[in-house]
ZAMARGU-4260 file (C-alpha; in steps of 0.2 Angstrom, whole numbers, plus 5000, padded with zeros to 4 digits):
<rodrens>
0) 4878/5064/5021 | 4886/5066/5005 | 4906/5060/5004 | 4909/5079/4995 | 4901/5085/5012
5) 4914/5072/5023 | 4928/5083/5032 | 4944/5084/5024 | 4953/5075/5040 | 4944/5062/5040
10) 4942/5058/5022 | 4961/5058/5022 | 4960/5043/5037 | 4944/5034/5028 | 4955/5033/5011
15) 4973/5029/5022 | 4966/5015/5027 | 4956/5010/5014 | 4971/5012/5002 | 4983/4999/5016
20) 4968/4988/5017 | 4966/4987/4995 | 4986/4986/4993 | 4988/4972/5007 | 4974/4963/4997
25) 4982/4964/4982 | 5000/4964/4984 | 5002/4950/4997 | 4986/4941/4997 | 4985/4940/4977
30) 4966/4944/4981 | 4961/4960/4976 | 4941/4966/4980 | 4940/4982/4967 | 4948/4987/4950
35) 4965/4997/4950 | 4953/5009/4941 | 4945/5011/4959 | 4961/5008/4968 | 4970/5021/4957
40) 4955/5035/4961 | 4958/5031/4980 | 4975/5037/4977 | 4972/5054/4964 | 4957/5059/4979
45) 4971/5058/4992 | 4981/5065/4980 | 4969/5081/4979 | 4964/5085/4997 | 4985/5083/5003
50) 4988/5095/4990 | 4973/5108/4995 | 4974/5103/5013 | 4994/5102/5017 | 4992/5102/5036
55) 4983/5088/5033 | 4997/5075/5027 | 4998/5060/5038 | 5010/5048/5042 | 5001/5034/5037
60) 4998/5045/5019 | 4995/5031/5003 | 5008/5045/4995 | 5021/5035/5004 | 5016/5016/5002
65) 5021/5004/4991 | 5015/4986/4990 | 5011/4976/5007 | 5021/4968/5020 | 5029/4953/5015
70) 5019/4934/5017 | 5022/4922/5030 | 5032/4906/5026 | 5047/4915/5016 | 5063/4922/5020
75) 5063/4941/5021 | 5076/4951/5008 | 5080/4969/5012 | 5081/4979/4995 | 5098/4986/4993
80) 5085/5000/4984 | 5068/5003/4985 | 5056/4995/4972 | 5043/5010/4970 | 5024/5009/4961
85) 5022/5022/4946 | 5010/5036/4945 | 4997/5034/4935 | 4989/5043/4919 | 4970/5041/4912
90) 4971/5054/4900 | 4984/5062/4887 | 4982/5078/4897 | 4990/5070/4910 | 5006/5063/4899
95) 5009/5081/4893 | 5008/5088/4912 | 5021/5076/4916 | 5033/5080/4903 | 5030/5098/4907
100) 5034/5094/4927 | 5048/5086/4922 | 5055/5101/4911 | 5051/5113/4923 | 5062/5103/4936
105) 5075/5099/4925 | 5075/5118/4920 | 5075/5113/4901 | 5067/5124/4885 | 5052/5116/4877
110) 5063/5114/4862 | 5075/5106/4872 | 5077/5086/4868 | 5071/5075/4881 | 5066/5058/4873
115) 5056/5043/4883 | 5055/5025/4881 | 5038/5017/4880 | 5032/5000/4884 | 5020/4990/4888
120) 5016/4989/4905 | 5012/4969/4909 | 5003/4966/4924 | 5012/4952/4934 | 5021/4948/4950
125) 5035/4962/4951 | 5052/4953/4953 | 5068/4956/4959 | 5084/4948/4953 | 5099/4947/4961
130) 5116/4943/4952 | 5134/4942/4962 | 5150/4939/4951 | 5138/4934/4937 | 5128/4922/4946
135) 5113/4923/4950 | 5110/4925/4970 | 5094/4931/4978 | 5074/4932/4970 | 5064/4943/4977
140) 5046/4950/4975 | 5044/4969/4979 | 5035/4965/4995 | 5031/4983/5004 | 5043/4990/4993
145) 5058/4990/5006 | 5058/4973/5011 | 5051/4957/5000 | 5050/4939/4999 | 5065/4928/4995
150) 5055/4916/4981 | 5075/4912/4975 | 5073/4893/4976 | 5054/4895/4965 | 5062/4908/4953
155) 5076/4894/4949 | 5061/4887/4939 | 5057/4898/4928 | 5065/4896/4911 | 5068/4916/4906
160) 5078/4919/4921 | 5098/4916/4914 | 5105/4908/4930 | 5122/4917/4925 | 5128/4932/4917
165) 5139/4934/4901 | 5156/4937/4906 | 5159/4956/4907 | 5144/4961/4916 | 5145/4971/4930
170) 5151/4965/4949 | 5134/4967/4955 | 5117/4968/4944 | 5099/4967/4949 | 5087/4966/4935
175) 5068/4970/4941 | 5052/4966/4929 | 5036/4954/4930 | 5034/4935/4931 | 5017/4932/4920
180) 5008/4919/4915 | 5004/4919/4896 | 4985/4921/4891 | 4984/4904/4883 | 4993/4898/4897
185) 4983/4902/4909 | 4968/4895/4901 | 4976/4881/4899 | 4982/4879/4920 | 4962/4884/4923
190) 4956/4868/4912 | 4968/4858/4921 | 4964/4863/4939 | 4945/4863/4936 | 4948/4844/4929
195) 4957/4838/4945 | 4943/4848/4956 | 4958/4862/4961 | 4957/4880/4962 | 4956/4890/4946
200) 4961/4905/4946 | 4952/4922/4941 | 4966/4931/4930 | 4981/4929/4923 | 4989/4939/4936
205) 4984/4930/4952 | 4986/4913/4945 | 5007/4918/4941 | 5008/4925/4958 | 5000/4911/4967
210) 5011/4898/4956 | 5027/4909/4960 | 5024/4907/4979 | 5021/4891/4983 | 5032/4884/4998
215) 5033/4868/4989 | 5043/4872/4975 | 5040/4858/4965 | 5020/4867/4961 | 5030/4883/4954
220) 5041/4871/4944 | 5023/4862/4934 | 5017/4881/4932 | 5022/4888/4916 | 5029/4905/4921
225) 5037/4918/4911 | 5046/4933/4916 | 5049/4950/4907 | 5063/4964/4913 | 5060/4981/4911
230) 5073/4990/4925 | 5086/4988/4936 | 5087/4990/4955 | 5108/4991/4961 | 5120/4991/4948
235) 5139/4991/4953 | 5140/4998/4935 | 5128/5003/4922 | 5135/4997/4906 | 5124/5010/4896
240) 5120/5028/4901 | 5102/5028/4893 | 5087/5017/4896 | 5085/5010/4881 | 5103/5005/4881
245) 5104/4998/4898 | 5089/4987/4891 | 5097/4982/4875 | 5109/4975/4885 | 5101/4964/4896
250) 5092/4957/4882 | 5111/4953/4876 | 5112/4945/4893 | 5098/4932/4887 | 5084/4943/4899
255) 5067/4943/4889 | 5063/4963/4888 | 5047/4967/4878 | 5047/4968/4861 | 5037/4984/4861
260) 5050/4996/4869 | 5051/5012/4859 | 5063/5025/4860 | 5053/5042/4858 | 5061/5057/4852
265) 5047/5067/4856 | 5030/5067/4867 | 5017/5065/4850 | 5028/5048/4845 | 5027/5043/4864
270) 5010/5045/4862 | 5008/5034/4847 | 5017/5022/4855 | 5001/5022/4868 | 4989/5019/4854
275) 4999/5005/4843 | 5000/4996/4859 | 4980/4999/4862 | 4975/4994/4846 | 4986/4977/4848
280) 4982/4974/4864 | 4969/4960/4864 | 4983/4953/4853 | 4998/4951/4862 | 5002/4934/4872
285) 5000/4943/4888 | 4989/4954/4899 | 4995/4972/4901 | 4984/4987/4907 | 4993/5003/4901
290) 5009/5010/4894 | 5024/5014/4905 | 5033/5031/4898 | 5049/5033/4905 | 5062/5049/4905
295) 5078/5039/4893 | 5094/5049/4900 | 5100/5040/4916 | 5109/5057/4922 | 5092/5065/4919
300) 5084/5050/4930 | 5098/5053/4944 | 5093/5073/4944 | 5072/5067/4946 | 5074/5056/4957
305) 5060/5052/4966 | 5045/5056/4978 | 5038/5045/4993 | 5033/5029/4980 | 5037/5036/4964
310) 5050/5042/4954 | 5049/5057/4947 | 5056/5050/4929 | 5041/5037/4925 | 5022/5037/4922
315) 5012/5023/4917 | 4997/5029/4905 | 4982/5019/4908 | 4970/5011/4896 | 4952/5014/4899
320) 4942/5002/4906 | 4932/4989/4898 | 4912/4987/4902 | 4899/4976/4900 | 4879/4975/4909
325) 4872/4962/4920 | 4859/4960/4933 | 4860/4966/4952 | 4853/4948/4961 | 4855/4954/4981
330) 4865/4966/4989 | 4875/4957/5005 | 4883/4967/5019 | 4899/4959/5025 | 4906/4966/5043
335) 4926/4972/5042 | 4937/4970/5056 | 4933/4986/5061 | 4916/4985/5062 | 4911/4993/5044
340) 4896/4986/5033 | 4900/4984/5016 | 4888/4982/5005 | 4892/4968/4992 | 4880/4968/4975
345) 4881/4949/4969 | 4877/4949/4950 | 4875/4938/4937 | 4888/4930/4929 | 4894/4939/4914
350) 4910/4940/4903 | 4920/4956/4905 | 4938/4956/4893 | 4938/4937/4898 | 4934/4938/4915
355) 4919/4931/4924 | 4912/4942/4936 | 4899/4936/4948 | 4904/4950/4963 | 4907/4969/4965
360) 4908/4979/4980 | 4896/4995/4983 | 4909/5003/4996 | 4895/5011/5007 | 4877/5018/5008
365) 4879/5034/5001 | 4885/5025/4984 | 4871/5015/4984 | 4861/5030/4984 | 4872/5041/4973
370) 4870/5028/4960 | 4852/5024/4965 | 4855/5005/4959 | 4840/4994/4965 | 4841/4973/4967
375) 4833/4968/4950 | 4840/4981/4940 | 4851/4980/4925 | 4868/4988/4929 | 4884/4994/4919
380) 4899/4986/4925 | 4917/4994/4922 | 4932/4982/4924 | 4952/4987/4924 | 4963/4976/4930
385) 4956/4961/4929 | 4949/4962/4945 | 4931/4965/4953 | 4923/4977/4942 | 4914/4995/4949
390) 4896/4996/4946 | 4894/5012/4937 | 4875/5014/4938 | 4858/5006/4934 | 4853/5006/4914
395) 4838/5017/4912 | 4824/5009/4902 | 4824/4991/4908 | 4808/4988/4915 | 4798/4991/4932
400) 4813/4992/4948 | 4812/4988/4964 | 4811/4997/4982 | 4826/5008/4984 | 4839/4997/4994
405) 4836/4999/5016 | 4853/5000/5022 | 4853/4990/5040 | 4854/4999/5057 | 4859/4983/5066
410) 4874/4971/5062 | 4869/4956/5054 | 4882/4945/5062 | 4880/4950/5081 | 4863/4961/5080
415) 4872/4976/5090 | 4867/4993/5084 | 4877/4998/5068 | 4879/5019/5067 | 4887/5031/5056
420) 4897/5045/5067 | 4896/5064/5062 | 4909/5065/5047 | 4910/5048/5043 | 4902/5038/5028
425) 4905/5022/5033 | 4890/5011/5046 | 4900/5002/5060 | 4894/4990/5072 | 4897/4992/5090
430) 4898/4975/5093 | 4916/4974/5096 | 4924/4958/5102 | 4906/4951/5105 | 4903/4952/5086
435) 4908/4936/5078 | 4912/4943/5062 | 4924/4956/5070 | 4932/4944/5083 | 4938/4932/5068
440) 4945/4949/5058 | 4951/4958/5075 | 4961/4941/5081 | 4967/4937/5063 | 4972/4954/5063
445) 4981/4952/5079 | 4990/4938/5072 | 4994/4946/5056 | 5012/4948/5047 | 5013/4965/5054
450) 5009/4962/5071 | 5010/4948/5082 | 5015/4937/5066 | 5010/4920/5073 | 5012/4908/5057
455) 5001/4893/5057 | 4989/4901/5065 | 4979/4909/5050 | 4958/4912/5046 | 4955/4896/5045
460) 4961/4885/5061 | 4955/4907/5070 | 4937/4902/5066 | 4938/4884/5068 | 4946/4890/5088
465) 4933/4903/5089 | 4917/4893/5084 | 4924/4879/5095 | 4926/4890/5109 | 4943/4889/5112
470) 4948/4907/5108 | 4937/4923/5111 | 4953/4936/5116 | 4970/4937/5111 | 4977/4933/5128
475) 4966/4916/5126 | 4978/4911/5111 | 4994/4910/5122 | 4983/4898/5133 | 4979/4883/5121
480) 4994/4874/5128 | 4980/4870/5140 | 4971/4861/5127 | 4985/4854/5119 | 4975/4836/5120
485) 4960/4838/5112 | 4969/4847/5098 | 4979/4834/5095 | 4965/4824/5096 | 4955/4832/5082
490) 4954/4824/5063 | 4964/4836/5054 | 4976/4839/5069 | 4991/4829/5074 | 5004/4829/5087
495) 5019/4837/5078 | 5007/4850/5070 | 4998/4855/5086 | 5017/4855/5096 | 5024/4866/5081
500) 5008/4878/5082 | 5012/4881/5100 | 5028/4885/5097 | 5027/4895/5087 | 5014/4906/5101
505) 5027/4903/5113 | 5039/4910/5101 | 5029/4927/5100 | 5029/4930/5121 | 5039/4947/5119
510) 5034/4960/5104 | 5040/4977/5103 | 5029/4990/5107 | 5025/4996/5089 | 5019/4981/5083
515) 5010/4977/5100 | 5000/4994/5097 | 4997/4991/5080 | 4992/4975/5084 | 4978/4979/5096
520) 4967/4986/5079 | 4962/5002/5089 | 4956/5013/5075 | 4964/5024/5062 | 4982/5015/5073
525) 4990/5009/5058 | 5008/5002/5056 | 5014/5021/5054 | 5005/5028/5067 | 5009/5013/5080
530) 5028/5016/5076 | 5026/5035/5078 | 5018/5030/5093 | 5031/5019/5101 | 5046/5032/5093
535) 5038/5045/5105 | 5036/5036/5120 | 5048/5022/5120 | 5037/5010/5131 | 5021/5006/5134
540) 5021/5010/5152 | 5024/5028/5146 | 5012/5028/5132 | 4997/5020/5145 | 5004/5036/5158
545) 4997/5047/5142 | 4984/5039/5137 | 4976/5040/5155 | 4981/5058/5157 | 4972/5062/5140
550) 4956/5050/5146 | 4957/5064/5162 | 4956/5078/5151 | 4942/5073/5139 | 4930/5068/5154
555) 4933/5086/5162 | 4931/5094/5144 | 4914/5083/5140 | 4907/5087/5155 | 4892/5095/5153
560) 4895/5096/5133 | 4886/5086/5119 | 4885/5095/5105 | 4898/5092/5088 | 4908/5108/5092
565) 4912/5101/5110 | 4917/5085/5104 | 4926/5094/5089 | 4935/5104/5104 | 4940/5087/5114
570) 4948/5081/5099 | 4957/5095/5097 | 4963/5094/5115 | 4967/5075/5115 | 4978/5079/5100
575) 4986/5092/5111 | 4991/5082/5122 | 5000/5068/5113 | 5009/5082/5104 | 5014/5070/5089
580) 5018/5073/5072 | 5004/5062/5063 | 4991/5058/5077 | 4979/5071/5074 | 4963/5076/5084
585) 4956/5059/5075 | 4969/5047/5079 | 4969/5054/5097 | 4952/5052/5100 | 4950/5034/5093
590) 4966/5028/5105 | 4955/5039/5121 | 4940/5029/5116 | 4947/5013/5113 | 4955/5012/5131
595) 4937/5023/5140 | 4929/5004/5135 | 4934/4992/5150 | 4932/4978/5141 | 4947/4984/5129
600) 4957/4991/5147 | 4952/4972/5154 | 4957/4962/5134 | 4973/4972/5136 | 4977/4969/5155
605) 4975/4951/5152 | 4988/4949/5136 | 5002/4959/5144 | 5001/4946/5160 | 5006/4933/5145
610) 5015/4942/5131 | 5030/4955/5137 | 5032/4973/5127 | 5050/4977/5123 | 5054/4995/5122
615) 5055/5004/5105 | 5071/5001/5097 | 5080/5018/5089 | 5088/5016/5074 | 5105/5027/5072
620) 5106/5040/5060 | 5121/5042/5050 | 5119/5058/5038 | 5125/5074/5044 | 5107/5082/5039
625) 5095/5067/5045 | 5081/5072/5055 | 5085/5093/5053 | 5071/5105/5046 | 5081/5115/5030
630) 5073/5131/5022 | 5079/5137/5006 | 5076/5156/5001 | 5084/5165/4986 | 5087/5161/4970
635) 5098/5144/4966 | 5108/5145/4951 | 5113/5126/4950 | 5097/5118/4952 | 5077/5121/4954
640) 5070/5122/4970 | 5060/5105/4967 | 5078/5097/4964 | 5085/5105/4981 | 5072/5100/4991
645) 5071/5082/4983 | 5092/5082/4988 | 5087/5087/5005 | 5072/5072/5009 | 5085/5061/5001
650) 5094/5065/5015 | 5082/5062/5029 | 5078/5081/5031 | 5064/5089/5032 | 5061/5104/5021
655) 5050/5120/5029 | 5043/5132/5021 | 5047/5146/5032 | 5058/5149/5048 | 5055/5146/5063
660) 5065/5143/5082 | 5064/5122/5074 | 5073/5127/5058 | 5092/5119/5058 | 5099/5127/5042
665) 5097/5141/5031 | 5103/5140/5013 | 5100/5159/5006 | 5102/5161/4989 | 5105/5178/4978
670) 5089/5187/4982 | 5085/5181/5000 | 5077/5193/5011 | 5067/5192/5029 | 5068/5173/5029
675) 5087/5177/5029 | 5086/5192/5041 | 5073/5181/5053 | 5085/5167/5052 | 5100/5177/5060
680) 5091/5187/5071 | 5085/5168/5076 | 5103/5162/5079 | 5101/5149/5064 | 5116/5144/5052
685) 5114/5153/5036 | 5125/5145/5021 | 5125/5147/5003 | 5122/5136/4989 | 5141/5130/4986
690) 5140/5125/5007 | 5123/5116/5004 | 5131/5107/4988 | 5145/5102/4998 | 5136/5095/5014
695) 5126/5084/5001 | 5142/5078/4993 | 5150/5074/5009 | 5134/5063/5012 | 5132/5054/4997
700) 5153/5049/5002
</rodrens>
């Protein structure tokens, strides 16, 4: 089966959780395992079906994500706002469709100014810096984009961060931008490390973000960081009302901002901005991988805003990516945590734009044979972003080739049966738990940052446990007290670490019930769904009472049925009975399958006798229109619709497209007809556009 032939539903799961699994791998783990040119068209196909398929949007949607949950072993620092990713360009088609998106939302004339800035867009560690009273307070990297780590104590060692402010500056600044290591730098820190028998590093980028957080600080401070700052985060003043100006400034304040910011007056010298940059890029001390455009009025910023994980005002344009050709030596498969093969080509060595690259993933079976590439064959290799390169095909012409590649039908880890279910593109073994290579993931899984978050216990002491027996379940992990001895005991192992190890178990004995759902790595039940999950029930007791009474309606609905509509008809019905925004016929059927395997009804029988699950805990909402479904109709003279419904999501509303008995609020412009009418007849408040105005003021007070 072809991926154009997959179903539009689950497509959008495969690339939801393909696109969590690629960001935690990069953003927190420094590790990434394809190129951002990959990475980037993950997010343009979810992109496509959400905007063809709308009904479709899931909670766990890549369109709101941004970056990974913070590590383990730092502090956590809240951002007072957001850092958010930037939508991405490839072509200058693109650029001219963002200006014109812009325009229409701003509701200005094509010969109406609207200058942009253009610079260099580095690729480092983004950075957040915190200054109170001129001193400098808090580091923080962007973590999942709410919440980062607090690198304060590492950042105190880098030389381009002033550790105070000029007298004058603001209350309150927070300068964002990118700690870096310099090319020749880099090289440099490699030479060193390969020398001493260390770990070299594979770019520029991961050996800055590795150095920057360490736990011993004293390794940052022998690393040669840099940092460069290209935007603010909260500001108790902005001391310039343009981007450009706000920047000028903060080089005044002794910040390092790029030497290559240009102010455009129009799109044509934004774009000539993009191809000076091009052509010196091999030139300039540091890696970058595009051009970041951005909308140069800060009131014009303010009106944008932003969407889910962007704003509105800002694009980074994309250079092309670099190639080279190699030979396909083997193709691997390698088991997820989920049971998905994932086929690995391993290549020789070759030099693309500096990097070496011995690795690339093939993704899935139907790749292999879209792209018919064959072990022996000479391949082209495409590389952006400095990290593992997509194979772009086999070179016609270069002799004899091999036997077509035989995807396996059995795991190679555990040799259980490995199938491909109806809509899927992706093999799976159903080896479960009795798989070795999906017990390691699954338990490292269990113990991850955004589950039970058991620090010290991380891949390398979960195999050592598992190969030695002493681990095979979750609930076996809140039992090694019994072996505290022969821990102790081991070479590697002493007393204090072993007691600190179990400690720290004993420290995770009650979890709330999102993380305890997410933790379980039932399918498609990622961090959004888990806590959409826990919202709805509350406590685990009621979401088992569901769960049991879905399992009772899928056996009575499968009787006698076995065909794809039936099991297309269960789904639907599962799905109707959780009655959840976000868990879908796909999501519900995976949680009834998960729990209709004893062995997972028996694995989580046996952690709840040691681990207690707190209920959800409700946050309280403060905005007047928080958690209320607005519909605009009419014509708005003040702002464009886009802008409205920007103000209202803002605001933690939802914005419907038509009325309906859950719609809150009305706001009927000149012009509104039956949504108006429908609305009244409905008992809903209608209010005009001067009412809506002030309700937003009043929120924003």
């Amino acid at each position: 089966m072809s991926v154009a032939a997959e179903d539009p539903a689950t497509e959008l799961a495969r690339l939801a959780a393909e696109v969590a699994e690629h960001a935690e791998r990069y953003h927190r783990d420094d590790a990434p395992t394809i190129s951002d040119t990959e990475y980037d068209a993950l997010i343009r196909r979810n992109a496509e079906l959400e905007a063809a398929h709308p009904e479709l949007t899931r909670a766990d949607s890549p369109a709101g994500a941004v970056g990974a949950a913070p590590a383990a072993g730092f502090g956590k620092i809240t951002h007072a706002r957001p850092m958010l990713s930037l939508d991405n360009a490839f072509a200058d088609g693109e650029v001219v469709d963002f200006v014109q998106r812009v325009r229409r939302f701003l509701r200005l004339a094509e010969d109406a100014p609207l200058a942009l800035t253009a610079e260099p867009k580095i690729d480092g560690l983004s950075l957040s810096l915190r200054y109170e009273d001129g001193a400098l307070v808090t580091a923080a990297t962007r973590g999942n984009g709410a919440v980062g780590e607090d690198v304060t104590a590492n950042v105190a060692t880098v030389g381009d961060v002033p550790r105070r402010l000029p007298p004058g500056a603001p209350t309150v600044v927070e300068v964002r931008g990118e700690v870096y290591m310099a090319k020749a730098d880099f090289l440099a820190l490699n030479a060193a490390q390969a020398a001493a028998g260390g770990r070299t590093f594979a770019n520029p980028r991961n050996a800055a973000a590795g150095s920057l957080r360490q736990l011993d600080v004293a390794i940052t401070a022998e690393r040669p960081l840099r940092f460069l700052a290209h935007g603010w985060g909260e500001m108790s003043a902005l001391p310039a009302d343009t981007q450009a100006g706000v920047m000028a400034i903060f080089a005044n304040w002794g910040f390092p901002v790029s030497d290559r910011l240009t102010l455009c007056a129009t799109l044509d010298e934004a774009l000539a901005a993009y191809r000076g940059i091009e052509t010196d890029r091999a030139r300039l001390p540091f890696d970058i991988d595009g051009v970041v455009y951005k909308v140069d009025r800060l009131d014009l910023q303010a009106r944008l805003g932003q969407v889910a994980r962007s704003p509105r005002w800002a694009l980074a344009h994309k250079f092309p990516a670099e190639r080279a050709t190699t030979r396909l030596l083997a193709i691997d498969i390698q088991v997820g945590r989920t049971g998905q093969l994932t086929p690995v080509a391993r290549l020789e060595p070759v030099g693309v734009g500096g990097v070496i690259v011995i690795n690339a993933t093939l993704h899935n079976e139907d790749e292999i044979a879209r792209k018919d590439v064959r072990v022996g064959d000479t391949v082209e290799l495409q590389r952006a972003g400095d990290v593992i390169p997509q194979i772009l095909g086999a070179v016609a012409g270069e002799g004899p080739r091999g036997e077509p590649f035989a995807f396996p039908t059995v795991c190679p880890a555990c040799g259980s049966h490995a199938v491909r279910e109806a809509g899927e593109v992706a093999r799976r073994c159903t080896g479960g738990l009795i798989c070795p290579a999906q017990r390691v993931e699954r338990l490292r899984h269990f113990v991850g940052r955004r589950a039970f978050d058991i620090e010290g216990l991380g891949a390398e002491r979960i195999e050592l446990f598992v190969a030695e027996g002493l681990i095979a379940t979750p609930g076996d992990m809140f039992r090694l007290a019994a072996h505290r001895d022969a821990l102790v005991a081991r070479k590697g192992f002493d007393a204090v670490s072993v007691d600190k190890l179990l400690a720290a178990i004993d420290a995770r004995r009650s979890i709330g019930v999102d993380r305890f759902l997410f933790a379980l790595g039932i399918r498609h039940v990622g961090e959004v769904v888990a806590r959409d999950l826990a919202r709805a029930f509350g406590t685990y007791d009621a979401f088992a009472e569901q769960v049991a009474a879905a399992r009772a309606i899928a056996f009575e609905r499968a009787l006698g049925e076995g065909d794809d509509k039936a099991r297309v008809r269960r789904a639907a019905t599962l799905a109707g009975v959780f009655a959840i925004g976000g868990v879908g016929p796909e999501i519900a059927s995976a949680i009834v399958d998960f729990f209709a395997e004893a062995h997972n009804v028996d694995l989580v029988a046996d952690l709840r006798r040691e681990v207690a699950v707190a209920p959800f805990a409700v946050a309280t909402l403060t905005s007047a229109v928080t958690g209320k479904t607005v519909v605009f109709t009419g014509s708005l003279e003040s702002m464009s619709r886009d802008e409205a419904r920007a103000q209202a999501e803002r605001l933690g509303a939802r914005v419907a497209a038509s009325v309906s008995a859950k719609t809150n609020i009305v706001v009927a412009g000149p012009g509104a007809g039956s949504k108006a009418a429908k609305a009244a007849a409905l008992g809903i408040e209608v209010i005009d556009e001067a009412a809506w105005l002030a309700l937003v003021a009043a929120a924003g007070s």
